[in-house]
Steps between C-alpha positions, in 0.01 A plus 500: 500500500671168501835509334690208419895556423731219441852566491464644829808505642694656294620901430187547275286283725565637791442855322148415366400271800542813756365757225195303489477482852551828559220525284270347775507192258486125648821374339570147416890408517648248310836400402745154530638707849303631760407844396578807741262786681179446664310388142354134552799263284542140441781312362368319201673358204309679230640228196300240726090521381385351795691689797413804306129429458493353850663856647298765286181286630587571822604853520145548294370323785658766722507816315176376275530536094756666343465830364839543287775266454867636489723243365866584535682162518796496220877448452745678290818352331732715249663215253590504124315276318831288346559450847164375665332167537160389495497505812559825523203606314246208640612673848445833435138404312387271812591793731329844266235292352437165658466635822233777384262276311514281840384818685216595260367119565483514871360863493274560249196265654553707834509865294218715511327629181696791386829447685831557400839267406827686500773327327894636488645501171854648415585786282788348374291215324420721205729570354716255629891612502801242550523209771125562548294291235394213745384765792347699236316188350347431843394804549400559171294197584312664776392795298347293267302303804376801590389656153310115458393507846351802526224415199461160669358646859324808311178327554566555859658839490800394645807735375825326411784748469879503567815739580786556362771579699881611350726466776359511836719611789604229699805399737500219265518689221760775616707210628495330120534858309792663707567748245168603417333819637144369690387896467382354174346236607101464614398445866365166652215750668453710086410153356299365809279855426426412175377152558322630766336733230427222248312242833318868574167574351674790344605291207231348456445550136862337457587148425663269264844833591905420612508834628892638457623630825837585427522915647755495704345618852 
């Protein structure tokens, strides 16, 4: 299979990019950075529709069409609402959202019939606690691409389905939440398992799901 996984670079990436290949998958890298291991990656800015289209053409041209498309590119930021701007929210909505319906133009012509999209959602987006309304409004966003999406490419069998992570355990994250226990948390390699699952022919009577993976493990 051809897999496709932006975001590439980062924790999670990096987590589903090697699971896949350790799958015997051909694995498609992409992210803003170059992304790490011995997966194919290109630096591409995924907000621009033309380097993105340009890229995935190519690495179909490589890899040939893609099977299942992992879409992990996002950005987090923990603010009250009295004490955001609109930029604040158009920044976090360009990043969750904008960026996905940019991928699902320059990779659904190159999908096979009966492929997969894998989107990443948050768990904190419903319901959505204090300092958290804009990040859960983008990602609240993305669950409802997917849920419309995932009638749209029915014709062609194509499966549109997200995660749901809580807290994932990152440096990052351990270095922002000092006082927090990351037993509780879930693993970068527990949530790339799960997408793996949902791009597998094993779910394939699921689609239009944001599957919660919140256990820690």
């Amino acid at each position: 299979m051809h897999i496709l996984v932006t975001g590439a670079a980062g924790v999670l990436g990096r987590a589903v990019a090697g699971y896949f290949e350790g799958l015997g998958h051909r694995v498609t890298a992409l992210d803003m950075v170059a992304p790490a291991g011995r997966v194919t990656g290109h630096v591409v800015d995924l907000s621009d529709p033309r380097a993105t289209g340009d890229i995935v053409a190519a690495a179909v041209g490589t890899h040939g069409k893609i099977d299942a498309l992992v879409h992990l590119v996002g950005a987090f930021n923990w603010i009250p609402v009295a004490d955001s701007t609109l930029e604040d929210w158009r920044s976090l909505f360009e990043v969750n959202v904008l960026t996905t319906v940019n991928m699902i133009h320059a990779a659904t012509p190159h999908m096979l019939d009966g492929a997969a999209i894998v989107c990443v959602g948050a768990a904190s987006a419903q319901p959505a606690r204090s300092g958290m309304a804009a990040y859960g409004a983008a990602k609240s966003g993305v669950a409802r691409l997917v849920e419309a999406l995932s009638e749209e490419l029915q014709p062609r069998r194509i499966r549109v389905n997200a995660v749901a992570p809580a807290i994932i355990d990152t440096p990052r994250n351990r270095a922002d939440m000092p006082g927090a226990d990351p037993a509780n948390w879930t693993s970068p390699l527990a949530v790339a398992e799960a997408i793996a699952f949902l791009a597998s022919s094993a779910a394939r009577g699921v689609t239009g799901a944001v599957l919660p993976v919140t256990n820690a493990a």
